[in-house]
N, C-alpha and C positions, 0 to 999 in steps of 0.2 A: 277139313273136308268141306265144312259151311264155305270156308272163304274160296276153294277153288270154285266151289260151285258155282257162287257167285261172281266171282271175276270171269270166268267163261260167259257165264248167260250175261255179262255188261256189254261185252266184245258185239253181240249179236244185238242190243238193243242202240247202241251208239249205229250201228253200221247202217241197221234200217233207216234209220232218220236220218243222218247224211248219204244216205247213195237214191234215196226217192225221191229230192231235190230234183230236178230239171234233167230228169230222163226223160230222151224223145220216145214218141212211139214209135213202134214198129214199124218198119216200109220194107213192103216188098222187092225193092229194088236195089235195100240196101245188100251187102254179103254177109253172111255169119261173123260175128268177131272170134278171135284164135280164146285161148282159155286162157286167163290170164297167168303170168310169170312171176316168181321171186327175180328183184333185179338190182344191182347196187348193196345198198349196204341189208336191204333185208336176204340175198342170195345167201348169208352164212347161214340160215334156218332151214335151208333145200334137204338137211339129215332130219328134222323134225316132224318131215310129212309122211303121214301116214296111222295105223294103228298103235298103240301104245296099252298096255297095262300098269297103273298105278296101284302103289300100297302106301295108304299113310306108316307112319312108326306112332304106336307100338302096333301092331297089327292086330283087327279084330275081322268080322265077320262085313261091317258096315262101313272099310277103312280101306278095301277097293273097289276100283272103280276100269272102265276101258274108255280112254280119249283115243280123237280121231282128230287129223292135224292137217288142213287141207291149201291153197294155195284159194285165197279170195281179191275180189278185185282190189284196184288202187294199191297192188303192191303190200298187201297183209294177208295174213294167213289167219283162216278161222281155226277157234279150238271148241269140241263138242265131245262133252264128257258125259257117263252115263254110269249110274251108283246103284245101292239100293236105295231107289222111291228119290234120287236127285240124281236132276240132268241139270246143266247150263250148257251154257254156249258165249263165246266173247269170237275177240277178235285182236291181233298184237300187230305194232307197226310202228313204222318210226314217219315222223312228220321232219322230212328236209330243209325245211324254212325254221321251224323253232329248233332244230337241232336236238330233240327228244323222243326219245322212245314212249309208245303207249301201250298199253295194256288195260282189257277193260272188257265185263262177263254182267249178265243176267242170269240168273237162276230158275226152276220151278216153285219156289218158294217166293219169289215178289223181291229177292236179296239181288243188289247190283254193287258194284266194286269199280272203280277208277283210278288207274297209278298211272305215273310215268318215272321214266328214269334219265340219269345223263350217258349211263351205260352198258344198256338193255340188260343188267344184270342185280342191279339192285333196285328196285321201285319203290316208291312210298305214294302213298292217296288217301282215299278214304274207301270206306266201304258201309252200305248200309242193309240194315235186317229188317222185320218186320217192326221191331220194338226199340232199335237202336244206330245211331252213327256213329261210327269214331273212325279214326287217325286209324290205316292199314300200312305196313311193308313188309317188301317180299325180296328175297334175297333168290337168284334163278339160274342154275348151276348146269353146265353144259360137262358131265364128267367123261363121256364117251360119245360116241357117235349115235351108241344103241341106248345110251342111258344118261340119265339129267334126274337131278332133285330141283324143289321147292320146299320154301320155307317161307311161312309168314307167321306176322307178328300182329297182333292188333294190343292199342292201348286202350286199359282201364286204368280208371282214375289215374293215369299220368304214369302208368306202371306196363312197362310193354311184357305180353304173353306172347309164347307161340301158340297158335289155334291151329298149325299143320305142317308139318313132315314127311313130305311126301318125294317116293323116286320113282322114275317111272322107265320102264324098259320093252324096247320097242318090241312086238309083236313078229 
């Protein structure tokens, strides 16, 4: 649960500080822009948008949560998840020039997370907490149209754990 959280709330702090770059201002003259589109290779996500219910495994009281899955500029989709007493928010994409998929969340807790992958389904990064850094990956399973798990692992002392279990089905 810490690491979803965290890897959503990355997705929204990376996004701010590359899309506030050399944004013109406003002009009256310009026309509204359209909303932006999944297009190319991020279009296989177009089943991901929208609300979702997550339950980690084993299932407790503090082990769900409801994400919301939207269509964000530059061709990425925000993810904005909401728990008990933990929200983040990130943002997932694929960058065409390095040929890598990105994933990457901040948290309500100060917790950020950073992966990429060669095949938008397995990620490895890092991820940090208030107290700690280490080595994160995520294995990210598309089993249905209506339904997808995640699974991450984080290393201690050189020893990988899962920290989350999670499936999520769409609303």
């Amino acid at each position: 649960m810490r690491f979803l959280a965290a890897l959503a709330s990355a997705f929204v702090a990376l996004a701010l500080v590359a899309g506030s770059a050399g944004v013109p201002a406003a002009s009256a003259a310009k026309a509204p822009e359209s909303p932006p589109k999944l297009m190319g290779s991020m279009a296989a996500f177009l089943f991901m948008l929208g609300g979702w219910t997550c339950v980690a495994s084993p299932k407790s009281d503090d082990t769900t949560y409801t994400m919301y899955i939207s269509v964000a500029p530059h061709n990425t989709v925000q993810i904005a998840d909401r728990g008990n007493g933990t929200q983040s928010v990130g943002y997932f994409g694929f960058d065409a020039v390095a040929k890598v998929w990105y994933w990457t969340s901040v948290d309500n807790d100060g917790g950020w997370a950073a992966q990429t992958s060669p095949n938008r389904q397995d990620f490895t990064g890092t991820m940090q907490t208030r107290s700690a850094s280490f080595p994160l990956r995520t294995a990210m399973r598309h089993l249905t149209d209506t339904k997808y798990q995640i699974v991450s692992q984080e290393q201690i002392d050189g020893t990988w754990v899962t920290n989350s279990n999670v499936t999520c089905t769409k609303n």
